[in-house]
C-alpha positions in Angstrom: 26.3 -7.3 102.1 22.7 -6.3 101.2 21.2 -7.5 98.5 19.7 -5.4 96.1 21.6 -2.6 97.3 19.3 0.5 97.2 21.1 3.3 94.9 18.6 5.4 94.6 14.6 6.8 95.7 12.4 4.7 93.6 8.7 6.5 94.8 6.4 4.5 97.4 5.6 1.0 96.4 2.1 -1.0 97.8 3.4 -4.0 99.3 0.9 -4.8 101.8 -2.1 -4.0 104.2 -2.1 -3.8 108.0 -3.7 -6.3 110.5 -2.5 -9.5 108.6 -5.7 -8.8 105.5 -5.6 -10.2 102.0 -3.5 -8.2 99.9 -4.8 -8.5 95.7 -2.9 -5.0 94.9 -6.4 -3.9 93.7 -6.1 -0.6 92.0 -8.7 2.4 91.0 -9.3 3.8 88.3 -9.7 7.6 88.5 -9.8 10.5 86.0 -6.8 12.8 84.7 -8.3 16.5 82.9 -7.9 16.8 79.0 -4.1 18.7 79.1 -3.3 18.4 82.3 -0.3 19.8 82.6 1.8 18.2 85.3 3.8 14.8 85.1 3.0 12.3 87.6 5.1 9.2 88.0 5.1 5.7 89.2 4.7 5.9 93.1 4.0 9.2 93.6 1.1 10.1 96.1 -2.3 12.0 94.2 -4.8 14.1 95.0 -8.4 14.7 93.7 -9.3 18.0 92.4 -12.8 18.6 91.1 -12.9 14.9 90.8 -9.9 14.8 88.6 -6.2 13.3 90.0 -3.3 16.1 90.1 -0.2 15.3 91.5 0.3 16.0 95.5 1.4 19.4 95.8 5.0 19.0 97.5 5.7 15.7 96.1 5.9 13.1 98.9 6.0 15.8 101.6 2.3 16.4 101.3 2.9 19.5 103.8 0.7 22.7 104.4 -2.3 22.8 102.7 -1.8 19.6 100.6 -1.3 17.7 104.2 -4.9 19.5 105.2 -6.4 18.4 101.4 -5.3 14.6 102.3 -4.4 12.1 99.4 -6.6 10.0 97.9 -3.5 7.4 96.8 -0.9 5.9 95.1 -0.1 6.7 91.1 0.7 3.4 89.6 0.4 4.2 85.8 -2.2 5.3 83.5 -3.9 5.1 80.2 -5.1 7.2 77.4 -5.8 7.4 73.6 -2.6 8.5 72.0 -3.5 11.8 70.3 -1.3 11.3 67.1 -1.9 7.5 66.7 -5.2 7.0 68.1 -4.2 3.9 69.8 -4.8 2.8 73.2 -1.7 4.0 75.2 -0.6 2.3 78.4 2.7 4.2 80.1 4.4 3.8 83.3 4.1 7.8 84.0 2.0 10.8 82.8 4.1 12.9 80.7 1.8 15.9 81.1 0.0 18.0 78.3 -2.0 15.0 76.8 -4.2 16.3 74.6 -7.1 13.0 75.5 -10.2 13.3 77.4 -9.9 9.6 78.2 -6.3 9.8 80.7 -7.1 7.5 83.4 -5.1 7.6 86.4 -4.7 3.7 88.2 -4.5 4.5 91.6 -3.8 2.5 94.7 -6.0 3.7 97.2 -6.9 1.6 100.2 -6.5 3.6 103.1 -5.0 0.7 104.9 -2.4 0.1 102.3 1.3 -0.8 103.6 4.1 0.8 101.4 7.9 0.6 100.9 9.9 3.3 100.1 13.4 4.1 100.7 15.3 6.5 103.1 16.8 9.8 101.6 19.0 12.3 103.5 16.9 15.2 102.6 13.9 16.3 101.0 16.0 17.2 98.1 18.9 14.8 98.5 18.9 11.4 96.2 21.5 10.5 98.6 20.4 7.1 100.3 20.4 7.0 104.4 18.9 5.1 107.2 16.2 5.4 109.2 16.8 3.9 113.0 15.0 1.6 114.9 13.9 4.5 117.3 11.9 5.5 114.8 9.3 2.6 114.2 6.1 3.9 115.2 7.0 7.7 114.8 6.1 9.9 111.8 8.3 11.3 109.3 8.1 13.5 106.6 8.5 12.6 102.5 11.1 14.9 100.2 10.0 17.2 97.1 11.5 15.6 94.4 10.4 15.2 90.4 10.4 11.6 89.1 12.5 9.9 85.9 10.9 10.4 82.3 13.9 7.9 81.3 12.5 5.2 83.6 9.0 6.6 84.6 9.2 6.2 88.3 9.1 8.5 91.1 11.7 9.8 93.1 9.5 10.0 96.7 11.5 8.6 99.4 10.8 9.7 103.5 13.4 11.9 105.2 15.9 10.2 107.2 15.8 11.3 110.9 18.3 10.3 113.6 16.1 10.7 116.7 12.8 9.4 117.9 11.3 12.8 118.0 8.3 12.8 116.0 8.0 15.6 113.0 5.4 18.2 112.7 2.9 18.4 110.1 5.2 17.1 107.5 5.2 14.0 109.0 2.2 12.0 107.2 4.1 8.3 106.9 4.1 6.4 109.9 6.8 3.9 110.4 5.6 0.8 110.5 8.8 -1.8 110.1 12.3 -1.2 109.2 13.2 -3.5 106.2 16.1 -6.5 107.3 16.8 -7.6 103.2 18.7 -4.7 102.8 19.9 -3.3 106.1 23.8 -3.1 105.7 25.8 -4.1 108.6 29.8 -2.9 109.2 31.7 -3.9 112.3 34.2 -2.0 114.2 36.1 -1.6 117.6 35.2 0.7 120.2 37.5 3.2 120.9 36.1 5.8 123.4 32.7 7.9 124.1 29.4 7.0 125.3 27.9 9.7 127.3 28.6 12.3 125.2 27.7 12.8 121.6 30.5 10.8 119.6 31.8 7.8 119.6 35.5 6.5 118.4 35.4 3.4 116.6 38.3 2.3 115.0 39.0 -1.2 112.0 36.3 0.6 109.7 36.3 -0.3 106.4 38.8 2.6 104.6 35.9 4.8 102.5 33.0 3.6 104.2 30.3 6.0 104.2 28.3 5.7 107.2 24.5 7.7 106.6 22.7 9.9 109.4 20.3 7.1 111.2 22.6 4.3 111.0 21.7 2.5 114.2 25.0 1.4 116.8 24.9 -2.0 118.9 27.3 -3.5 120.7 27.9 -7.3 120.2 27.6 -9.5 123.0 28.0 -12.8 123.6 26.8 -13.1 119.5 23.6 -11.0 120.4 23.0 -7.0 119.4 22.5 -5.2 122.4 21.2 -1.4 121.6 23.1 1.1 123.5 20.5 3.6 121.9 23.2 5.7 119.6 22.7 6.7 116.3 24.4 8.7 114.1 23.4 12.4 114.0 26.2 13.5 110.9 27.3 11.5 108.2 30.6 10.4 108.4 33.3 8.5 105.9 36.2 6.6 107.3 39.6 7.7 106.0 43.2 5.7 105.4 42.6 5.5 108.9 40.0 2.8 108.7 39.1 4.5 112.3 36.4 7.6 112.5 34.8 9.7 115.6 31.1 9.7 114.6 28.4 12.4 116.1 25.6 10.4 118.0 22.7 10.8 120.0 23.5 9.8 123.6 24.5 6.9 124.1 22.6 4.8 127.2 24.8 2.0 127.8 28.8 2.3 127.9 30.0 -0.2 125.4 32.8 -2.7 126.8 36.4 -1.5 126.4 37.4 -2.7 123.5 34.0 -3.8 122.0 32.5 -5.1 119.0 30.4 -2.2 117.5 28.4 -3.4 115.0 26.8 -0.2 112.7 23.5 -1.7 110.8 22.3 1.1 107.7 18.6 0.8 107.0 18.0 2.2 103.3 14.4 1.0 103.1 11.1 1.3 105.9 7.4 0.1 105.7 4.7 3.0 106.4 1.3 3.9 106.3 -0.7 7.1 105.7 -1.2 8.6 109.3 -4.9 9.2 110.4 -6.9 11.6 108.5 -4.0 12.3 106.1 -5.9 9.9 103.0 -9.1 11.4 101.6 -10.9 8.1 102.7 -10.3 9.2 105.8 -10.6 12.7 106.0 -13.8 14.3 107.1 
């Protein structure tokens, strides 16, 4: 089994940069306007208007016009002279209508920043997925959801897809790596189908719920083969413990009686795609 098992979107966390450079998680500090009136949480993406940060319009979709505005970063907390206290106030999330002209945004904003986020279903679906190995190098899009007040974080995750066909303008994250520590593998036996778009697999776990972009190898010899099929519909197995799942194509016709083995990937590494982050935006 995975471990830690990914319940939930959790916003888009720095982990890295590209090309093997240091990585200190330096941070920026950027300005938030006296009563600004939208929350912004932990790991959701900003923008800069009239030198002050505002939320990305769309959430982590950062489609239509907020796609052509670009991002500047990463929200990562802020900090601000409590208006009843008078205290310096650190918080994990911007609440919204702060009455402080000092609200500082801290903002991770290297343009070649790394970042893990988990795999939704939707753009307005908590429901964890998977993204497939098809995918790595491919863009996909990020949902439209509001963040936790009870924990402060956000609630971006990317869109799972179940085909390598890249997105349109939604599709600012480039995949960069799928994440092993939590991929969750299930075996089965193959039943039937291969060239068509489902596949019977049977000695399923009884209630296992199987997530659009779970990948499908074939075991052989101890060693994942890819027959290239991944599931298009989300499926749970029944009393059954057998279940027809709906699948891209298949390439490669698994052995009669094979071991199928189904690997979930709830968590990717992507980047900001080219000319999508303000640093890089002409």
């Amino acid at each position: 089994m995975a471990y830690p098992i990914v319940s939930a979107p959790y916003g888009i966390k720095p982990v890295n940069l590209i090309g093997g450079q240091v990585f200190a998680g330096s941070t920026r500090n950027l300005p938030i306007a006296y009563n600004y009136g939208t929350a912004i949480y932990y790991g959701d993406p900003v923008q800069l208007t009239a030198g002050y940060t505002v939320i990305a319009p769309g959430g982590a979709s950062l489609t239509g016009a907020s796609y052509l505005k670009a991002t500047v970063g990463i929200f990562v907390g802020c900090y601000y002279t409590n208006p009843t206290t008078k205290q310096r106030q650190y918080a994990q999330y911007y609440p919204g209508n702060v009455l402080a002209g000092d609200i500082t945004a801290i903002v991770a904003d290297d343009p070649d920043q790394v970042f893990q986020v988990a795999v939704a279903a939707s753009a307005t679906s908590t429901t964890i997925a998977s993204l497939s190995q098809g995918m790595v190098g491919l863009n996909v899009a990020g949902n439209t959801l509001t963040g936790s007040a009870s924990t402060g974080n956000s609630s971006a995750a990317v869109v799972a897809l179940a085909t390598t066909t890249a997105v349109g303008s939604g599709g600012v994250w480039r995949v960069l790596q799928l994440v092993p520590d939590t991929q969750i593998s299930t075996s089965g036996t193959y039943v039937s189908g291969a060239t068509t778009t489902s596949l019977v697999v049977s000695g399923l776990p009884v209630g296992l719920y199987i997530p659009i972009g779970t990948d499908i190898f074939q075991l052989v010899n101890g060693q994942l083969q890819s027959i290239v099929s991944v599931v298009t519909t989300a499926a749970t197995v029944t009393t059954t413990g057998s279940t027809t799942l709906t699948v891209t194509a298949s390439s490669v016709t698994p052995s009669a009686s094979a071991t199928l083995v189904l690997i979930q990937t709830p968590e990717v590494l992507v980047k900001f795609n080219q000319g999508v982050h303000d640093y890089y935006s002409a």
